[in-house]
Steps between C-alpha positions, in 0.01 A plus 500: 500500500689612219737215367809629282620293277877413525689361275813291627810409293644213675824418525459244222433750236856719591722134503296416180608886346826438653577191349384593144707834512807283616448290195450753238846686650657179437448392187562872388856445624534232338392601181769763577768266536428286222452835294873573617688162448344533163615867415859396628499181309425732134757787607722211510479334181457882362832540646640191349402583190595905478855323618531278181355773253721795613803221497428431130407853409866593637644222309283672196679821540845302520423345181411811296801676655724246370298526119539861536873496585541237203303774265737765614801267443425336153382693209543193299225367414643135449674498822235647666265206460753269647574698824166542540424140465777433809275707764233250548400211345147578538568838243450409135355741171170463314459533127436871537818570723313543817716335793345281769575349824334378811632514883359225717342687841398148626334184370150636408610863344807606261518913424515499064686821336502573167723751379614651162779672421550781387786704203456811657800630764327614778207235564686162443187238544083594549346278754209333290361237775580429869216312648480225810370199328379150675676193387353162454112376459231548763361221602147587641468189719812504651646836509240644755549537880165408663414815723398305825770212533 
C-alpha cells in the first residue's frame, strides 16, 4: 500500500493568482496614463514657451536689421545717436558706448543684446551679449507649483 502524495491546487489559489495579476496590470496602466497626461501637459507649456521665445528672437533680428540699416544710412555720428534712439525705447548707450536693449518674450523672460559698434566698413556692429534673462523676484513660497495638486 504505497500512498503518493498529491498535491492539489484548488481553484482558490488560480482566482487568488488571477486576481492579483489583474491588479498589478491595472495599476501599470494607470501609471501609464498618468505618465502620459503628464508628458502632454510639459510638451505643452514647452510649446508655449518655444512660441514666445522664437517670437521675440524674430523681433530681435528685426531690431538689429533696422540698427544696421541706420549704420549703413548715417555716418554721422550726431545724427546717428538720435535715429538710433527712435527704434525702441528700450535701446539706450552706456558710458563705454556699448548699446543695449531688451525684447519682452513674455512676462517672466526678456532676451538682453548688447551690441557695439563698430568704424570699420565691412563689420558695422559686434554682438557683445544676447542672453534670455528672467524678470522680476522669486518668491520661494509662492512661485512653486506643488507636484501632486
Amino acid at each position: 500500500m504505497s500512498k503518493k502524495f498529491q498535491l492539489r491546487v484548488g481553484i482558490g489559489a488560480s482566482s487568488i493568482l488571477m486576481i492579483i495579476l489583474t491588479l498589478a496590470l491595472t495599476s501599470f496602466a494607470v501609471l501609464s496614463l498618468v505618465s502620459a497626461q503628464s508628458d502632454s501637459k510639459l510638451t505643452d507649456k514647452t510649446k508655449i514657451m518655444m512660441t514666445e521665445y522664437y517670437t521675440a528672437d524674430e523681433k530681435t533680428e528685426a531690431l538689429l536689421a533696422r540698427i544696421d540699416a541706420v549704420l549703413i544710412n548715417n555716418a554721422d555720428a550726431a545724427n546717428l545717436n538720435d535715429e538710433l534712439g527712435k527704434l525702441n525705447e528700450t535701446l539706450h548707450t552706456d558710458e563705454n558706448g556699448l548699446l543695449s536693449f531688451v525684447i519682452p518674450v513674455n512676462d517672466n523672460r526678456q532676451i538682453a543684446v548688447t551690441i557695439r559698434i563698430l568704424d570699420e566698413s565691412a563689420l558695422r556692429y559686434e554682438i557683445i551679449s544676447r542672453k534670455l534673462e528672467s524678470v522680476g523676484d522669486w518668491d520661494p513660497e509662492t512661485d512653486i507649483e506643488p507636484w501632486i495638486k
